[in-house]
Backbone as CSV, one residue per row, in Angstrom:
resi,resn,N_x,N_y,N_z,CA_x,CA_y,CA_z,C_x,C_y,C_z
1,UNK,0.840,-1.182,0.000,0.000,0.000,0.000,0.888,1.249,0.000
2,UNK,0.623,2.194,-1.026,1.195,3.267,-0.754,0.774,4.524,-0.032
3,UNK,2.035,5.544,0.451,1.094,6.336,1.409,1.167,7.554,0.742
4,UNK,0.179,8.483,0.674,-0.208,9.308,-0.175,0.522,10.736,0.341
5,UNK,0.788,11.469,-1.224,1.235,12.787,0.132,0.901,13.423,0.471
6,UNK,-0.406,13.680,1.100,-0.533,14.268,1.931,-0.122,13.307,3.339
7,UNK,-0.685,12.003,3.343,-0.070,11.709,4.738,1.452,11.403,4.659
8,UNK,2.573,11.767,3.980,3.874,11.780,4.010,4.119,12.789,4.964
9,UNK,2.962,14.367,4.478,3.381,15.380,5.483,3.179,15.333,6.451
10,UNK,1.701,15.118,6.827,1.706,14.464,8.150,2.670,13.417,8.936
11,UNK,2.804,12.742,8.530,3.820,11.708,8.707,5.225,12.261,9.517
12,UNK,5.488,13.337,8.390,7.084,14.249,8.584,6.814,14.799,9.913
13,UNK,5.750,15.560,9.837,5.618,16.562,11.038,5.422,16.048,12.480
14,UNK,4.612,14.746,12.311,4.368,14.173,13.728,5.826,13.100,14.404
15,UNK,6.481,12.933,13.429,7.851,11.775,13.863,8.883,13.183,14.219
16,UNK,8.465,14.317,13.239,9.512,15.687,14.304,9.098,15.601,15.425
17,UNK,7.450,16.071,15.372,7.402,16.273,16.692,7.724,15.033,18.144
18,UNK,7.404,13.868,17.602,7.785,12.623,18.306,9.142,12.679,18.854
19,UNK,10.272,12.721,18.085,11.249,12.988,18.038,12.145,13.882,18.847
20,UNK,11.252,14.717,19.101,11.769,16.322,19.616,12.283,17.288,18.641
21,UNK,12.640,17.424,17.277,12.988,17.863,17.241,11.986,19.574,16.401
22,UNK,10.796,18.969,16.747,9.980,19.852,16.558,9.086,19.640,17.972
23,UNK,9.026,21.205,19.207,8.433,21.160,20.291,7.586,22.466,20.083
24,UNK,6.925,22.021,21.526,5.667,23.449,21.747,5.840,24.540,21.404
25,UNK,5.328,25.673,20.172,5.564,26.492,20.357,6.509,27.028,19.091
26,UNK,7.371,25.727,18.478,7.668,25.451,17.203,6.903,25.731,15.606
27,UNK,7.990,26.721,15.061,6.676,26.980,13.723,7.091,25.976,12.599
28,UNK,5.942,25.673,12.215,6.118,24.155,11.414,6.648,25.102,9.966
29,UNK,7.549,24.209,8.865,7.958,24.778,7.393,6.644,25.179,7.117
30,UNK,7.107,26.406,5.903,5.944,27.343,5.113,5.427,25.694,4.150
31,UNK,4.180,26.462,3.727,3.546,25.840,2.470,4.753,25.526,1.280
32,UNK,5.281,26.714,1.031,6.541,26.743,-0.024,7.576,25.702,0.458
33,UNK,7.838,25.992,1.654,9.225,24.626,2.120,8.592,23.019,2.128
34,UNK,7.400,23.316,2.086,7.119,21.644,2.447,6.339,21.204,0.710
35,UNK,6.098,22.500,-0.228,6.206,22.124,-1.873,7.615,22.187,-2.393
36,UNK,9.043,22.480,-1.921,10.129,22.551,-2.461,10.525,20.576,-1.798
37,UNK,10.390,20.470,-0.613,10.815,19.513,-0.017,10.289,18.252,-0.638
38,UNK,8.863,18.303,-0.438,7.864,16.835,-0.929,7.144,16.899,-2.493
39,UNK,7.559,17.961,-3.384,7.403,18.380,-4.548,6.030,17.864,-4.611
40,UNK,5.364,18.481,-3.680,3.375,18.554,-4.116,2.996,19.765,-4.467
41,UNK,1.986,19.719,-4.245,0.661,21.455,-4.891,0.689,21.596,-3.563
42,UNK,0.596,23.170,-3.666,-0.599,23.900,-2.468,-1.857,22.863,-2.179
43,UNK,-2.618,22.190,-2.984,-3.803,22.030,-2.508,-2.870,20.403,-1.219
44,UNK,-1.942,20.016,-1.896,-2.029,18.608,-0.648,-0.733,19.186,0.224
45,UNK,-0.283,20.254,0.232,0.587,20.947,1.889,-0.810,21.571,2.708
46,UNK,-2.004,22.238,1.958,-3.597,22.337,2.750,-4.157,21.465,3.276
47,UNK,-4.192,20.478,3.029,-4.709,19.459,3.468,-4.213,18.391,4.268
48,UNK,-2.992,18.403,4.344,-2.034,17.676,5.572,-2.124,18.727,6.574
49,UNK,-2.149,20.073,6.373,-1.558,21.146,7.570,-3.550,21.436,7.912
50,UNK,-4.498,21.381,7.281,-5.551,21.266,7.804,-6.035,20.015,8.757
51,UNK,-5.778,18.899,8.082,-5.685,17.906,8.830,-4.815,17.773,10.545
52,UNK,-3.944,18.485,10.144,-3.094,18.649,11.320,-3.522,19.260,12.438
53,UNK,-4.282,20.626,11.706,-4.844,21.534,12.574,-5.941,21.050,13.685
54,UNK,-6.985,20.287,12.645,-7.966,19.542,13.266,-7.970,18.674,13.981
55,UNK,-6.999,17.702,14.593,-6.525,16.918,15.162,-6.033,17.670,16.271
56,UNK,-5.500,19.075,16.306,-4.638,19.426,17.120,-3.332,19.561,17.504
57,UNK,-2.757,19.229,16.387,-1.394,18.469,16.540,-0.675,19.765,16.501
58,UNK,-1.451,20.889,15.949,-0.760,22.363,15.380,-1.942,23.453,15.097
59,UNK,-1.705,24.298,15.723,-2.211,25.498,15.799,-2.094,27.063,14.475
60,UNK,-2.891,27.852,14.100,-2.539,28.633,13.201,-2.702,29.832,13.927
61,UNK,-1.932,30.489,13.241,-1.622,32.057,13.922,-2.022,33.129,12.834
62,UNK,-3.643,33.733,12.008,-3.113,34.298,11.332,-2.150,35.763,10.704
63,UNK,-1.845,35.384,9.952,-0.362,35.987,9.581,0.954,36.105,10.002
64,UNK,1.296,35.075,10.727,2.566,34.578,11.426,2.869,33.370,10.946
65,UNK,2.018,32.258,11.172,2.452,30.842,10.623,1.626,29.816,11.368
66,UNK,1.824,28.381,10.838,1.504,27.390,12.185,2.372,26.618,12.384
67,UNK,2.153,26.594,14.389,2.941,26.149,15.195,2.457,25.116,15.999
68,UNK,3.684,24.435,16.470,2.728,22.871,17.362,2.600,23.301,18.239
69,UNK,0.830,22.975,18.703,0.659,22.951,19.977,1.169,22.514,21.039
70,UNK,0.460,22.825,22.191,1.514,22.557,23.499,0.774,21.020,23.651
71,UNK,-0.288,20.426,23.368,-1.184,19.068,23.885,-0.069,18.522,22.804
72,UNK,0.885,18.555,21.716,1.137,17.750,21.138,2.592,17.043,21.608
73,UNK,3.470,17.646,22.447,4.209,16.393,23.239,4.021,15.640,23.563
C-alpha cells in the first residue's frame, strides 16, 4: 500500500514532533518549504496542515504561521 502525500506530510511533522525535534511552540515549514521539499501542490501541503490543525497536533496564527501545539508532546 502506498502512502499518499498528503499523509507523508503528516507523517514528517508528527515523527519531528515525536522525536523532539519539533516542540511546543515550534513553527512548522511554510507551504513553499514543504512544496520545495515533498514536490506537491498547495492544494495537498492544505490538506495535511488542515488535517493537522484539526486533530490538534498544530495550531494557526493568522499571519505569522503554524505552530505545534503545546497538547502535542
Amino acid at each position: 500500500m502506498t502512502t499518499s502525500k498528503t499523509q507523508k506530510i503528516i507523517d514528517d511533522i508528527t515523527a519531528k514532533i515525536a522525536s523532539g525535534e519539533l516542540k511546543a511552540g515550534d513553527r512548522i515549514p511554510s507551504a513553499a518549504e514543504f512544496r520545495a521539499q515533498f514536490g506537491v501542490s498547495i492544494t495537498v501541503v492544505r490538506d495535511a496542515v488542515n488535517w493537522l490543525k484539526a486533530t490538534g497536533v498544530v495550531k494557526g496564527v493568522p499571519g505569522v504561521g503554524v505552530f505545534v501545539a503545546e497538547r502535542a508532546e
